[in-house]
C-alpha positions in Angstrom: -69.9 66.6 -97.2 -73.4 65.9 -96.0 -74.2 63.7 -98.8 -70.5 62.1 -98.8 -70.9 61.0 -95.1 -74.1 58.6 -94.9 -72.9 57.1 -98.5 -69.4 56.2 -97.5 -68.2 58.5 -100.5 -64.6 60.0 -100.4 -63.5 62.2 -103.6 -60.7 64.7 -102.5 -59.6 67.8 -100.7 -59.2 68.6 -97.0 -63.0 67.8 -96.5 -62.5 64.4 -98.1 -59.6 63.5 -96.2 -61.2 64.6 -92.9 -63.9 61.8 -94.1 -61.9 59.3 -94.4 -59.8 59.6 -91.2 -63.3 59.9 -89.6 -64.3 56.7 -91.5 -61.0 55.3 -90.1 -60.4 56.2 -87.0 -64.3 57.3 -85.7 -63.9 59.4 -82.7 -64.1 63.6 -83.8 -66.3 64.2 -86.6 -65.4 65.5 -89.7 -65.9 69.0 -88.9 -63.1 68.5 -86.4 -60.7 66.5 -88.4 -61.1 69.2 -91.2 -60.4 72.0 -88.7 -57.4 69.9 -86.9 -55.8 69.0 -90.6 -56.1 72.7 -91.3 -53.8 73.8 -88.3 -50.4 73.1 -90.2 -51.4 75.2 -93.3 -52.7 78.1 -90.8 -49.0 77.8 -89.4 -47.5 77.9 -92.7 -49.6 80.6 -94.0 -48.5 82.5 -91.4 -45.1 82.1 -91.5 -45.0 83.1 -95.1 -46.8 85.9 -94.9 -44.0 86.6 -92.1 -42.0 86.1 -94.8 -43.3 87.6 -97.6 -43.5 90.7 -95.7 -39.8 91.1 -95.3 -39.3 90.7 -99.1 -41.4 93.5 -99.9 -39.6 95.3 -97.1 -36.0 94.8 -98.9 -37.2 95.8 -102.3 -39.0 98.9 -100.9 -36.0 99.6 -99.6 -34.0 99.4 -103.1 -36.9 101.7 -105.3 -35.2 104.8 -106.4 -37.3 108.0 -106.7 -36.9 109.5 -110.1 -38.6 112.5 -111.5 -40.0 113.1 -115.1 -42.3 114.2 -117.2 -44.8 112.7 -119.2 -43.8 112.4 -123.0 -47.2 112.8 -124.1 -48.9 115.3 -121.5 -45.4 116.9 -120.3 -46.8 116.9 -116.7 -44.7 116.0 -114.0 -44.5 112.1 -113.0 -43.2 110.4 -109.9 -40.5 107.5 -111.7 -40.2 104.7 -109.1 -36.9 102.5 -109.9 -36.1 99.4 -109.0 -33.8 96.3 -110.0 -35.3 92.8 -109.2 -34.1 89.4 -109.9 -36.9 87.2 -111.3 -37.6 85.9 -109.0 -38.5 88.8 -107.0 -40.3 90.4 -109.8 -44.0 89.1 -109.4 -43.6 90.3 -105.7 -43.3 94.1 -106.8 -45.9 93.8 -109.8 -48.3 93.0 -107.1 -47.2 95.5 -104.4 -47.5 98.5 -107.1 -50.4 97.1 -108.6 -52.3 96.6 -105.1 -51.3 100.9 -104.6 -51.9 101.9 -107.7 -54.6 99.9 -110.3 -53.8 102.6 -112.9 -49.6 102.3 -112.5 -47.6 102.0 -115.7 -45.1 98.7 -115.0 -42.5 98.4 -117.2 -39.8 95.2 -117.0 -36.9 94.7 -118.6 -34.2 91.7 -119.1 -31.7 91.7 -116.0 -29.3 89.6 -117.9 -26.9 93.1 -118.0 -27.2 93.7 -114.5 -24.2 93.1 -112.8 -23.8 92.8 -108.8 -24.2 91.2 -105.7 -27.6 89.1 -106.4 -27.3 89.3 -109.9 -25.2 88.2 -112.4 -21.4 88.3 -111.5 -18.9 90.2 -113.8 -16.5 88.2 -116.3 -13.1 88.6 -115.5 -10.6 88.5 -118.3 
């Protein structure tokens, strides 16, 4: 931005905008307009997170505790079991991957899933 400013230059971005409402308008310098157009995404950021939270909080709720044994060691295993729409899926990849870097994920088709949020059974 320091070389943008004295030049008149505008390219894109936040920090370009905040330019060019400075170039318009005067008043606040950059700096300021960047921080003030910031404000909404802080907000927003927020709110997901908010939101994102309570996602991870319903499928938490859903994971079914299985135990097993390892086919190739035989020692025991903790089996985590859960059934996600798509849409939901990336959510839980990172939420096990962010616990455990060394997990074993394994995802399968839901198109055979039937029930409430997923697909609805035929009726003949």
């Amino acid at each position: 931005m320091h070389f943008s400013l004295p030049h008149g230059f505008i390219s894109g971005g936040f920090s370009e905008l905040s330019l060019l409402i400075y170039y318009i308008f005067g008043g606040l310098s950059p700096g300021i307009w960047y921080f003030v157009l910031n404000i909404p995404l802080f907000i927003i950021s927020e709110k997901s997170d908010t939101i994102a939270r309570g996602i991870m909080d319903k499928i938490q709720r859903r994971v079914t505790l299985l135990y097993g044994r390892g086919g190739y060691t035989g020692r025991p295993k903790k089996v985590h079991l859960t059934v996600v729409n798509n849409f939901q899926l990336k959510r839980v990849e990172e939420a096990v991957f962010s616990i455990d870097l060394d997990a074993f994920f394994i995802t399968d088709n839901t198109f055979n899933v039937i029930g409430r949020g997923f697909s609805r059974r035929k009726v003949y």
